[in-house]
Backbone as JSON Lines, residues from 0, in Angstrom:
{"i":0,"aa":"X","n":[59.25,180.32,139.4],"ca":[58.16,179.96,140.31],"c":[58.47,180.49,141.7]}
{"i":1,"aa":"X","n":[57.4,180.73,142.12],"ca":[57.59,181.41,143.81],"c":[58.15,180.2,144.69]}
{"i":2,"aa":"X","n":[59.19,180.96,145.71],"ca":[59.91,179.87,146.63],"c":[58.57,179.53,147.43]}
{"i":3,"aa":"X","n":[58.33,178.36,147.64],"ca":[57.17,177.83,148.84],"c":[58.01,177.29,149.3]}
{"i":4,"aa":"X","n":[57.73,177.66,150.91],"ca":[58.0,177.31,152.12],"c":[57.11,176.71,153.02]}
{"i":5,"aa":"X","n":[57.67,175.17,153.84],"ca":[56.61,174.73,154.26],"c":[55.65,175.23,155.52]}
{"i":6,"aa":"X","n":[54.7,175.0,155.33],"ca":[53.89,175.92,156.25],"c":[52.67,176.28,155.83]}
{"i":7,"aa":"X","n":[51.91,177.21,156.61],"ca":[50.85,177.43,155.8],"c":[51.3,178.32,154.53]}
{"i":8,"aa":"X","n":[50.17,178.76,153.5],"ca":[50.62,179.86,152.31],"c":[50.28,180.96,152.95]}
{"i":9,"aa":"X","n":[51.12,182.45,152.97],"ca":[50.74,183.47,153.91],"c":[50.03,183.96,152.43]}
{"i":10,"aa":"X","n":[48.92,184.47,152.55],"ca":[48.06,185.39,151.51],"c":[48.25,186.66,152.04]}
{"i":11,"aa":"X","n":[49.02,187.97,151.18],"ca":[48.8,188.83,151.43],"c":[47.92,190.15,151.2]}
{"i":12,"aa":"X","n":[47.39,190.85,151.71],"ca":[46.12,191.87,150.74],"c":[47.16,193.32,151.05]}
{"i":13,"aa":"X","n":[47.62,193.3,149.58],"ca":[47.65,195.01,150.01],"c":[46.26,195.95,149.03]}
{"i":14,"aa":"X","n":[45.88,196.26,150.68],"ca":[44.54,197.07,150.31],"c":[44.5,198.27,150.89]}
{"i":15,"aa":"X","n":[42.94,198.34,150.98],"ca":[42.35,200.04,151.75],"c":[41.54,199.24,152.84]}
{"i":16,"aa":"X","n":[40.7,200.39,153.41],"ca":[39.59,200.39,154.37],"c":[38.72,198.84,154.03]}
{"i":17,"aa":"X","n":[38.43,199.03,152.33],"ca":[37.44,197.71,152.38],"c":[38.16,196.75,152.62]}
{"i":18,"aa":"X","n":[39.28,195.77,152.79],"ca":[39.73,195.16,153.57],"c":[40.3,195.13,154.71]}
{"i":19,"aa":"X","n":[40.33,196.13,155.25],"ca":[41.42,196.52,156.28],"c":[39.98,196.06,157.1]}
{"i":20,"aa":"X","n":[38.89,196.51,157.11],"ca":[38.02,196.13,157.91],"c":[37.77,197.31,158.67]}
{"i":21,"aa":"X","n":[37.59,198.8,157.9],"ca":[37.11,199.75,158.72],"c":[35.76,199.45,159.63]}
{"i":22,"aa":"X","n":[36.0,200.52,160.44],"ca":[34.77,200.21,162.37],"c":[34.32,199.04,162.45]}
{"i":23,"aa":"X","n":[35.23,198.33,162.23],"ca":[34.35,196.24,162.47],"c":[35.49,195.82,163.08]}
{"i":24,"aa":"X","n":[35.01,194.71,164.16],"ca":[35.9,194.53,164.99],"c":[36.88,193.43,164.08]}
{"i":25,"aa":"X","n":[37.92,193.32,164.83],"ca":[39.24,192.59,163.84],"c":[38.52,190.97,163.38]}
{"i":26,"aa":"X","n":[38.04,190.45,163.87],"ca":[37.42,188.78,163.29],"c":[36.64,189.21,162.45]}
{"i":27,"aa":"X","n":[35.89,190.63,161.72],"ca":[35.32,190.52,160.92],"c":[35.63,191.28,159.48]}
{"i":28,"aa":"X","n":[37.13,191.52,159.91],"ca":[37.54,191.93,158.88],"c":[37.92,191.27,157.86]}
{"i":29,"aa":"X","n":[38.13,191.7,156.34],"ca":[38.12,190.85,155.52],"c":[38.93,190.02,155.33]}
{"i":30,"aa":"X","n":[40.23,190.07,155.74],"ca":[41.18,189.09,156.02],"c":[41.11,188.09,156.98]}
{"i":31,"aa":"X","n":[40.22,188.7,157.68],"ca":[40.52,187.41,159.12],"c":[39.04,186.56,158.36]}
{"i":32,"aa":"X","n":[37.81,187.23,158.04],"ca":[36.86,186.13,157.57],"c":[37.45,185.68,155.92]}
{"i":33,"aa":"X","n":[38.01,186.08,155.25],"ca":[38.49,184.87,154.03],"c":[39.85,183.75,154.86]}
{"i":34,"aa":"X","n":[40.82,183.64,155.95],"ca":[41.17,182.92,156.6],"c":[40.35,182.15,156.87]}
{"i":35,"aa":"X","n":[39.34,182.81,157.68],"ca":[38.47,181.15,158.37],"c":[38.27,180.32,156.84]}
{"i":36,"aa":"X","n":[37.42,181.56,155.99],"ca":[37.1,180.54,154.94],"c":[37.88,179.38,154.29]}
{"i":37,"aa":"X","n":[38.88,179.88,154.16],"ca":[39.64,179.34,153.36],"c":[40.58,177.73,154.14]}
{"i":38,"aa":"X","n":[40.01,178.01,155.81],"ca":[40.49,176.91,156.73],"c":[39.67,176.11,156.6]}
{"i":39,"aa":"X","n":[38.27,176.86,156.75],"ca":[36.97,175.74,156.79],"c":[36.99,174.53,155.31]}
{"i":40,"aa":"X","n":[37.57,175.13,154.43],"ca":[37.54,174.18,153.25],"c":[38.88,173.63,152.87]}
{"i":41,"aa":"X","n":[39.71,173.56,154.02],"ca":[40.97,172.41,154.4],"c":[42.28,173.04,153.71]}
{"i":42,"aa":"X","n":[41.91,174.73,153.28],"ca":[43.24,175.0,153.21],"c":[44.19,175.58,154.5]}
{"i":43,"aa":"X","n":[45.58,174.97,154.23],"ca":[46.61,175.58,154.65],"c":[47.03,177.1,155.08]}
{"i":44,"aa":"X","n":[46.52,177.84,155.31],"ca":[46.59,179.72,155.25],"c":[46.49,180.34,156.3]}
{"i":45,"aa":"X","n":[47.12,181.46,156.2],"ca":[47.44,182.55,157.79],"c":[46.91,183.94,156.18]}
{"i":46,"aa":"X","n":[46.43,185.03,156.2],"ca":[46.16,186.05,155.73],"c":[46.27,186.88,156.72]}
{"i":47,"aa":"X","n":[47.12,187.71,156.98],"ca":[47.56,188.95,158.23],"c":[46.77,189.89,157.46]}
{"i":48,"aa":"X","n":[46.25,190.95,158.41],"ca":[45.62,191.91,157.87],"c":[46.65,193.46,158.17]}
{"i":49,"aa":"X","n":[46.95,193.23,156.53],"ca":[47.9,194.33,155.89],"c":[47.52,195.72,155.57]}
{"i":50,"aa":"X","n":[46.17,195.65,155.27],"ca":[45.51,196.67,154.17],"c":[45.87,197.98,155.49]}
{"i":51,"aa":"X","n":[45.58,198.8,154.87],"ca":[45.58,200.42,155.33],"c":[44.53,201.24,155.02]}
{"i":52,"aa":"X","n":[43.73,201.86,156.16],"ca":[42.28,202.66,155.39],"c":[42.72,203.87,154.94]}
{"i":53,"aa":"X","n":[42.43,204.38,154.09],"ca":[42.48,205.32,152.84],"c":[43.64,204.79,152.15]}
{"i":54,"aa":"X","n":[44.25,203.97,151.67],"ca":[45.5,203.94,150.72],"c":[44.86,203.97,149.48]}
{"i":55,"aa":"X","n":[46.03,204.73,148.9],"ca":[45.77,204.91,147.11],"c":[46.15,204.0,147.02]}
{"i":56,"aa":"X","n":[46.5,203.75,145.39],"ca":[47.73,202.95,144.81],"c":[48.73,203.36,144.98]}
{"i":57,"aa":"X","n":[49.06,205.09,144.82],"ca":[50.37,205.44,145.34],"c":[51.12,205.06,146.44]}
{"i":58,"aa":"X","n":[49.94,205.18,147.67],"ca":[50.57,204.21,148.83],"c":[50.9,203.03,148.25]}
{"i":59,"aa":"X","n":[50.24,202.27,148.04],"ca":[49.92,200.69,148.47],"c":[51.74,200.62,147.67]}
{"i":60,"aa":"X","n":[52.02,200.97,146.5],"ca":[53.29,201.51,145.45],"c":[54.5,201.87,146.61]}
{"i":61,"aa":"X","n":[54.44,202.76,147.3],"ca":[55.34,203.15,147.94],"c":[55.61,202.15,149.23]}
{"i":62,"aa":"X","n":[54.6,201.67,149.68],"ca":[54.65,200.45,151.04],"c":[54.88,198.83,150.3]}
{"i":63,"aa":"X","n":[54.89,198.51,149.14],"ca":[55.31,197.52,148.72],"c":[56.55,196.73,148.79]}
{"i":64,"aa":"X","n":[57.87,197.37,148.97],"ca":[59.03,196.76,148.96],"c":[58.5,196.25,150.66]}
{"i":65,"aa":"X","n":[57.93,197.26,151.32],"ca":[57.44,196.6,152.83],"c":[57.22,195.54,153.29]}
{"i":66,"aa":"X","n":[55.63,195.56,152.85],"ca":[54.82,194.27,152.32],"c":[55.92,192.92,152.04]}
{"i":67,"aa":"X","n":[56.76,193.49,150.8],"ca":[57.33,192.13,150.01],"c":[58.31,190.85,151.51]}
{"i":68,"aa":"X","n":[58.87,192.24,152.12],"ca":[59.68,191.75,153.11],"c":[58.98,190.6,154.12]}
{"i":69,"aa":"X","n":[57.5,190.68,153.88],"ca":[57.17,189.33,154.74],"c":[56.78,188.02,154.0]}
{"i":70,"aa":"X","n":[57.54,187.96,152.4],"ca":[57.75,186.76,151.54],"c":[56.18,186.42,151.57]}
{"i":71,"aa":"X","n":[55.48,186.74,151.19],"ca":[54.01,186.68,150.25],"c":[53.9,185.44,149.78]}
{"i":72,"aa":"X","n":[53.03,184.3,150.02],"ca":[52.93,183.42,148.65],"c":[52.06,183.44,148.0]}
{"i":73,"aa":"X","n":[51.26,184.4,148.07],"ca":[50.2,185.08,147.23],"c":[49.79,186.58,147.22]}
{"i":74,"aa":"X","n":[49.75,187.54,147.15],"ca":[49.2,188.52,147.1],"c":[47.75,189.24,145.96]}
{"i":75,"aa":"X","n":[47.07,189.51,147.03],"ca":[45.76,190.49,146.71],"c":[45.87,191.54,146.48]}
{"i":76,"aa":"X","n":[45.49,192.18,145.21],"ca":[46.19,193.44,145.04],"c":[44.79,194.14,144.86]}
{"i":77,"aa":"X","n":[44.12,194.84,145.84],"ca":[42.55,195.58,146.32],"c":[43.29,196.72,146.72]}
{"i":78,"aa":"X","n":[43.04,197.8,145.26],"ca":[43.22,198.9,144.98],"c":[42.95,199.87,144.82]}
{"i":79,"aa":"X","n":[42.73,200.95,144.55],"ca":[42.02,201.79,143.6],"c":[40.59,202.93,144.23]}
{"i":80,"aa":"X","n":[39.92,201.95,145.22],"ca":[38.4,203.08,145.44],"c":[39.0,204.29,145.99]}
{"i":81,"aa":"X","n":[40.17,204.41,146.34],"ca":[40.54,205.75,146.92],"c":[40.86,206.84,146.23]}
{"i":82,"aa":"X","n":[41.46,206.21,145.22],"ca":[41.96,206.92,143.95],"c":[40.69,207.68,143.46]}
{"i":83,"aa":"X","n":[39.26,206.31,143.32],"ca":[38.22,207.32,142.4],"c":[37.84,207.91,143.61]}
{"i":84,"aa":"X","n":[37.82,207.84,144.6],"ca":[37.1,209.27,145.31],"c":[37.81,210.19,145.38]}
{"i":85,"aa":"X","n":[38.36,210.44,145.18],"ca":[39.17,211.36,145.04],"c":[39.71,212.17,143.71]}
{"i":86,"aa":"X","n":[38.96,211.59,142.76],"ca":[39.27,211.93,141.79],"c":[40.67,211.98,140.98]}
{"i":87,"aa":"X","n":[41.32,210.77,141.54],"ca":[43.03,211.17,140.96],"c":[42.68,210.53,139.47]}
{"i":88,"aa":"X","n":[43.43,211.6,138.86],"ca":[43.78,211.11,137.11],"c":[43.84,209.19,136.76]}
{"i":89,"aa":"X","n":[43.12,208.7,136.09],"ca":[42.7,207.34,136.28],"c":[44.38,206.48,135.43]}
{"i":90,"aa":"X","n":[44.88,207.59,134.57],"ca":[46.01,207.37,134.2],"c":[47.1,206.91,135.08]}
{"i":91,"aa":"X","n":[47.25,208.2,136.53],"ca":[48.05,207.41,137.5],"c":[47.93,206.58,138.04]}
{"i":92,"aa":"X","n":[46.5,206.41,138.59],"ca":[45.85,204.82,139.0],"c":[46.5,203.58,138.37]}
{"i":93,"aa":"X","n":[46.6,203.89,136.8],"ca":[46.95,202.95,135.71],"c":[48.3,202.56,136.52]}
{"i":94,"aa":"X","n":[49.28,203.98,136.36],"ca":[50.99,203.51,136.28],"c":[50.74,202.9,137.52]}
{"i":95,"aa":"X","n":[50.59,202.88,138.73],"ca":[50.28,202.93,139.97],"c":[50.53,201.35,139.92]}
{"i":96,"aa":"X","n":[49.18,201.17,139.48],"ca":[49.12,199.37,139.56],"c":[50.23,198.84,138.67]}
{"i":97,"aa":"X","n":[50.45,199.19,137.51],"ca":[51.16,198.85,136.71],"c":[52.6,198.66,137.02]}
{"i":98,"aa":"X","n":[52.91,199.28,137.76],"ca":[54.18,199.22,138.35],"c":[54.26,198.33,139.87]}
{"i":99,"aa":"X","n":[53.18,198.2,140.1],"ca":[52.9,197.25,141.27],"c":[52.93,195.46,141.18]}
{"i":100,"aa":"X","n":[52.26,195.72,140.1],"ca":[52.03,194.28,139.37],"c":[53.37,193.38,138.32]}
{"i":101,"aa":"X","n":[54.2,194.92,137.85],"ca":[55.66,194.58,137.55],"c":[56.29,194.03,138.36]}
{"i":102,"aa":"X","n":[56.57,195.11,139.37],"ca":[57.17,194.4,141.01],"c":[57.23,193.19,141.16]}
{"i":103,"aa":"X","n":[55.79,192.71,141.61],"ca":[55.48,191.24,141.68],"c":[55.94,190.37,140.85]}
{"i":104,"aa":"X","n":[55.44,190.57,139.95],"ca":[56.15,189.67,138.43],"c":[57.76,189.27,139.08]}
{"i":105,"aa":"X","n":[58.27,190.53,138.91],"ca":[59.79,190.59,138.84],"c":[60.19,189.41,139.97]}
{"i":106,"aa":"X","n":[59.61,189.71,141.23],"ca":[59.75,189.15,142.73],"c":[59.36,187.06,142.63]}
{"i":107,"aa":"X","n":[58.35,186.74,141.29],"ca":[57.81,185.78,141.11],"c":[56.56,185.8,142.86]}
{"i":108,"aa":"X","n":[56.16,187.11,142.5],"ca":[54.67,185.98,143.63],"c":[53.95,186.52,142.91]}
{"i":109,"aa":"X","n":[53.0,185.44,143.02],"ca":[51.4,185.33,142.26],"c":[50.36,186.25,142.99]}
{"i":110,"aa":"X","n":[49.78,186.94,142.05],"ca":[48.74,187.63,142.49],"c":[47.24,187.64,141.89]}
{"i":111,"aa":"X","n":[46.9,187.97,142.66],"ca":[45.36,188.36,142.04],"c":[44.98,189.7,142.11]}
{"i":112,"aa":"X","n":[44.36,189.58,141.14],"ca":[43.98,191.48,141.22],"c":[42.33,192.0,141.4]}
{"i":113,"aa":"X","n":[42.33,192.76,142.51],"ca":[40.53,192.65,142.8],"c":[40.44,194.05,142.04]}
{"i":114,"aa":"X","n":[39.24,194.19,141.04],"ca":[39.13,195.13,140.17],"c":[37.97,196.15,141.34]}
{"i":115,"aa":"X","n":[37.92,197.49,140.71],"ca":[37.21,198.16,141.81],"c":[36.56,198.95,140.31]}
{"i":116,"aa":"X","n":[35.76,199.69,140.63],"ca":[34.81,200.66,139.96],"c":[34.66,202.11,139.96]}
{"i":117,"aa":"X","n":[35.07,202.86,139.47],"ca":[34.54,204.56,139.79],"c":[33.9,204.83,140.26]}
{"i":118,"aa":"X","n":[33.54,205.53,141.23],"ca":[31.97,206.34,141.57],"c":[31.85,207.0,140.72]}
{"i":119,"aa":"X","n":[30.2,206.57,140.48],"ca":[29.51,207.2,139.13],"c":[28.88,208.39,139.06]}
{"i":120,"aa":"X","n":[29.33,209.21,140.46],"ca":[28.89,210.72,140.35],"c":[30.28,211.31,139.94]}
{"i":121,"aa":"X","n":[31.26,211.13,139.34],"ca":[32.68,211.6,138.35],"c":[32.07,211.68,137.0]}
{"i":122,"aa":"X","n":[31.45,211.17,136.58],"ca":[31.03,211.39,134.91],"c":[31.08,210.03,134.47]}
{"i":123,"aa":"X","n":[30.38,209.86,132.95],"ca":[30.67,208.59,132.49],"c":[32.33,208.14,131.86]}
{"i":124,"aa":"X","n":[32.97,209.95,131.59],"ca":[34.12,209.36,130.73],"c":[35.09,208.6,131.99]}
{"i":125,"aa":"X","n":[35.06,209.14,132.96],"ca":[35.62,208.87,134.16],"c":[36.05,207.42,134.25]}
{"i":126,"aa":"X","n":[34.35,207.22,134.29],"ca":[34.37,205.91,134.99],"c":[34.75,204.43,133.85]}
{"i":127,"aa":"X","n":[34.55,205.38,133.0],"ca":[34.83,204.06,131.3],"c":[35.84,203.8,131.48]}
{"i":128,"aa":"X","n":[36.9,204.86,131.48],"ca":[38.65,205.11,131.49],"c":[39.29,204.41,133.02]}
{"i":129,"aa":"X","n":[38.71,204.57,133.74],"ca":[38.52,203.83,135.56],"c":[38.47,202.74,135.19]}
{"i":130,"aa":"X","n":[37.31,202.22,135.13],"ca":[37.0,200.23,135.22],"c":[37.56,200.13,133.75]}
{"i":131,"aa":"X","n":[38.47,200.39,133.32],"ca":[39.09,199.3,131.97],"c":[40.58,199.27,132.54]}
{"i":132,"aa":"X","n":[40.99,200.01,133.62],"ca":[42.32,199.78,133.92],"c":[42.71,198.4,134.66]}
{"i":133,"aa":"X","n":[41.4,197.45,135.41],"ca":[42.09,196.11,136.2],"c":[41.85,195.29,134.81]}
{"i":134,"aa":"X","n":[40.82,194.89,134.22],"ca":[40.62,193.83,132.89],"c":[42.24,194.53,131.81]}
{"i":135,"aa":"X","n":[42.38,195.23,131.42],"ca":[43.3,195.26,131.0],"c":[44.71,195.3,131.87]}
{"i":136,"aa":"X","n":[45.33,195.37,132.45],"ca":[46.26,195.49,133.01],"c":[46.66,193.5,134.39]}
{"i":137,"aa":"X","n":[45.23,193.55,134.22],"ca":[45.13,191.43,133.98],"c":[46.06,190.62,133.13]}
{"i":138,"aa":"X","n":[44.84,191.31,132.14],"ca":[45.83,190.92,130.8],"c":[47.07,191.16,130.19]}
{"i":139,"aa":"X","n":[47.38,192.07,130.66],"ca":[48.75,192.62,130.08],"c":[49.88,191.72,131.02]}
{"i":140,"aa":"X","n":[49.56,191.49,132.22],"ca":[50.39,191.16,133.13],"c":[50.08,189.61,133.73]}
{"i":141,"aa":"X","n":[49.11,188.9,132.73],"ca":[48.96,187.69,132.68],"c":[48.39,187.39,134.09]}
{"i":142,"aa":"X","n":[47.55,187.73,134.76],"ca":[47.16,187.9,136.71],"c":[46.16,187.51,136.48]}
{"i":143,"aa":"X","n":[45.14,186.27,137.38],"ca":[43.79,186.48,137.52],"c":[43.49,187.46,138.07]}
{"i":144,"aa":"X","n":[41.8,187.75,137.54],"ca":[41.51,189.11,137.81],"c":[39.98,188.59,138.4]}
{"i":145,"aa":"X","n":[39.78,189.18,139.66],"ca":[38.14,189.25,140.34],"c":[37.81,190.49,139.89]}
{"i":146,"aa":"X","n":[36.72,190.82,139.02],"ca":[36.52,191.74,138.24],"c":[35.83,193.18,138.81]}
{"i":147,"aa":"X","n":[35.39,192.74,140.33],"ca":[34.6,194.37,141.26],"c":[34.72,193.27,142.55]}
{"i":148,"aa":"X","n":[35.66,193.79,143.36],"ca":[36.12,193.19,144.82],"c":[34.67,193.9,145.53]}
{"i":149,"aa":"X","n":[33.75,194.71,145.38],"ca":[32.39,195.15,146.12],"c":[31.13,193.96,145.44]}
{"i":150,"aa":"X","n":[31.56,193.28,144.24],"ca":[30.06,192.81,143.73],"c":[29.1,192.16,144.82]}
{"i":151,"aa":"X","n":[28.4,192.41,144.68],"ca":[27.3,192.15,145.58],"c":[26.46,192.79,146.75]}
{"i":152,"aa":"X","n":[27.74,194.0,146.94],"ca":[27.65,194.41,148.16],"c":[27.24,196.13,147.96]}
{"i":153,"aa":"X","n":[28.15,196.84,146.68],"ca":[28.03,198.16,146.62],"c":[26.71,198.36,146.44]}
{"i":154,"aa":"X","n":[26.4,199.9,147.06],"ca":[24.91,199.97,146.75],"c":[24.26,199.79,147.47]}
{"i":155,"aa":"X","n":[23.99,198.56,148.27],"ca":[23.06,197.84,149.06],"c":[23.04,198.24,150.7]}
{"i":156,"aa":"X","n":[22.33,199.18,150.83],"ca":[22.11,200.2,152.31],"c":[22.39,198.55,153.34]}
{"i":157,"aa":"X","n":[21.83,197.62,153.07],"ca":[21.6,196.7,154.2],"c":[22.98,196.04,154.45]}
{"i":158,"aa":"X","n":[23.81,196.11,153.74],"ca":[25.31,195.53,153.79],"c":[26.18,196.43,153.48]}
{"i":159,"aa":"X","n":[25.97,198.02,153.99],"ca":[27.04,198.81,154.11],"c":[26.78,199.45,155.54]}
{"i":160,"aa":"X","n":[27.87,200.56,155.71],"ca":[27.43,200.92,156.94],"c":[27.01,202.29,156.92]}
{"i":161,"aa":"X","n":[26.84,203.09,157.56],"ca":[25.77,204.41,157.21],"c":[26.65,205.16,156.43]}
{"i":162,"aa":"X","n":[27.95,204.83,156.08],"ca":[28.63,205.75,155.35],"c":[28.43,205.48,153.77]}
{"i":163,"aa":"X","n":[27.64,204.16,153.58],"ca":[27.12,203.76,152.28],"c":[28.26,203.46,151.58]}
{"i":164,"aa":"X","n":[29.61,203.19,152.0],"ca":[30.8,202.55,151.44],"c":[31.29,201.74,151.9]}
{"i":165,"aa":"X","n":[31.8,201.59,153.53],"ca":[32.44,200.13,154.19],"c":[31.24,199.19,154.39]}
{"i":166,"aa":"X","n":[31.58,198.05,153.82],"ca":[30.71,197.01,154.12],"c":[30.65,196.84,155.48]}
{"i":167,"aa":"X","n":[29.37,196.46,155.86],"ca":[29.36,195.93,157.53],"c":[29.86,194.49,157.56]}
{"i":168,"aa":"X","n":[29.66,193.59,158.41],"ca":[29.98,191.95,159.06],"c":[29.75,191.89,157.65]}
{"i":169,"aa":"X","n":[28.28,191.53,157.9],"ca":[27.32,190.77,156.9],"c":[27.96,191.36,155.27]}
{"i":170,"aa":"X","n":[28.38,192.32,154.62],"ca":[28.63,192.88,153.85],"c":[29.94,192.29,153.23]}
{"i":171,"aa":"X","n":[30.78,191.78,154.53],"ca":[32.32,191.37,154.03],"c":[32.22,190.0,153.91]}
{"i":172,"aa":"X","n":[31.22,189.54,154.69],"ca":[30.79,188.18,154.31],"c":[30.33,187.63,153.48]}
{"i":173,"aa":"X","n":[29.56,188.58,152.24],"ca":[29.19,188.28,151.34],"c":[30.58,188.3,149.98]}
{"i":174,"aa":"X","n":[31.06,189.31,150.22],"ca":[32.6,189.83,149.57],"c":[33.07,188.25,149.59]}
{"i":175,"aa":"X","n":[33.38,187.93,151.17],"ca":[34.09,186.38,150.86],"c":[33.82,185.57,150.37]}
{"i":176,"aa":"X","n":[32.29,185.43,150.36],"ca":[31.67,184.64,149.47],"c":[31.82,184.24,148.61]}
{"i":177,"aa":"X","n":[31.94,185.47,147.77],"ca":[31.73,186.01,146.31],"c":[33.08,185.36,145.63]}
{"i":178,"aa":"X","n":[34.11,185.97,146.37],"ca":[35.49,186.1,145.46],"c":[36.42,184.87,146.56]}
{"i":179,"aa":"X","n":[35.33,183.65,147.34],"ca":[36.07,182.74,147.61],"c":[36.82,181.6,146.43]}
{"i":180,"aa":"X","n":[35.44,181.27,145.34],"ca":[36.32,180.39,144.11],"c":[37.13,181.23,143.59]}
{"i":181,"aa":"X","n":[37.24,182.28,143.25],"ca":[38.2,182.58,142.87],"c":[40.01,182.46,143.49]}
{"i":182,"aa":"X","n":[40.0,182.81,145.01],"ca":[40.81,182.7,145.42],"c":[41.59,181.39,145.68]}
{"i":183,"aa":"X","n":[40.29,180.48,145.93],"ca":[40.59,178.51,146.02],"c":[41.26,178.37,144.49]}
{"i":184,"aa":"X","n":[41.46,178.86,143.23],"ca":[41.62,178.42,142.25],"c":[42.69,179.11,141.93]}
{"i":185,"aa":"X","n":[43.13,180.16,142.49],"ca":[44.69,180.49,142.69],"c":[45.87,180.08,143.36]}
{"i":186,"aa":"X","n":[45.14,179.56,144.77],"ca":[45.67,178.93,145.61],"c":[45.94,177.3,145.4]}
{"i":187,"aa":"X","n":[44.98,177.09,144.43],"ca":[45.42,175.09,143.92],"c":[46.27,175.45,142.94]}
{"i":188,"aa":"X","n":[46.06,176.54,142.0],"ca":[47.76,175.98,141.02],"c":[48.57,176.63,141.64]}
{"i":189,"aa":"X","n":[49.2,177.35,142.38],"ca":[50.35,178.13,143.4],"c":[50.58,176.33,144.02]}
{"i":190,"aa":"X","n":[49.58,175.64,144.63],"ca":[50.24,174.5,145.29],"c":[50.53,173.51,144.51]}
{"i":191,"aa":"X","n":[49.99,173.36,142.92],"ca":[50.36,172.48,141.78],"c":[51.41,172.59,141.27]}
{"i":192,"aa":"X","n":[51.82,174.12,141.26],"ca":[53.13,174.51,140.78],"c":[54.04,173.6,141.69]}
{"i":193,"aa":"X","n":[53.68,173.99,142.8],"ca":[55.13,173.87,143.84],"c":[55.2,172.21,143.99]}
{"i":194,"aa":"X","n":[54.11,171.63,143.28],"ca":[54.83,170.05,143.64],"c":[55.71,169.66,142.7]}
């Protein structure tokens, strides 16, 4: 079981741009608005905003022993859209996480894994072979899984910003929304464990 220390639980995101909170000022980035959230409904939590805009998985892989050094009692593992724009082999994406999510294991902190989606101008085989790597690799590695860290939001001109990929305010606000039960229900057995 992960050492808890008293204090708040630090949640960490190693992410990209969509959390990092590209061109939005820092309170509306996605870390600082799932904090409030997660204060407003009487939890304990500090979430530093970690993420990095453009990181692959290769980054996020190579900056991890980093990350680990500020003792995590949870980590967000929001991965991957960089990879599909870019077209990297969905295979390395695979080892990428896969070896990320070992890490953790090994380290005992709990994670969650926010699943992401291909862009669907790559082809269909692309994107089949793409979105089956977070549902499986969940499972393999026993992790709750938020199944598209964008639901609600991709797509939708009115909650992105003219680049039709970073969510605006309103856009990350819906994100928190979305994938707040999920995170409240990671965060009560992480604190069930530890009693």
């Amino acid at each position: 079981m992960a050492q808890v220390t008293p204090g708040p639980l630090k949640i960490v995101v190693l992410g990209d741009s969509l959390s990092a909170g590209y061109k939005l000022p820092r309170d509306a980035a996605f870390t600082s608005q799932l904090e409030k959230a997660l204060r407003d409904k009487g939890y304990d939590v500090t979430v530093p905003n970690t993420a990095v805009s453009g990181e692959t998985t290769s980054g996020g892989l190579s900056r991890l022993d980093w990350i680990l050094a500020d003792k995590p009692g949870l980590m967000i593992v929001e991965l991957g859209a960089n990879d599909g724009l870019r077209g990297i082999d969905p295979a390395r994406t695979r080892e990428n996480l896969d070896k990320i999510l070992t890490k953790l294991k090994d380290r005992n902190v709990p994670v969650l894994l926010a699943g992401m989606m291909a862009p669907r101008n790559l082809g269909s085989d692309y994107g089949r072979v793409f979105d089956a790597i977070y549902p499986e690799l969940a499972k393999k590695h026993g992790v709750p899984l938020y199944p598209f860290f964008l639901e609600g939001v991709a797509m939708d001109p009115r909650l992105n910003q003219e680049d039709g990929m970073h969510p605006t305010t309103e856009g990350v606000a819906v994100i928190v929304k979305n994938i707040l039960p999920t995170v409240m229900a990671v965060v009560d057995k992480i604190k069930a464990g530890a009693r």
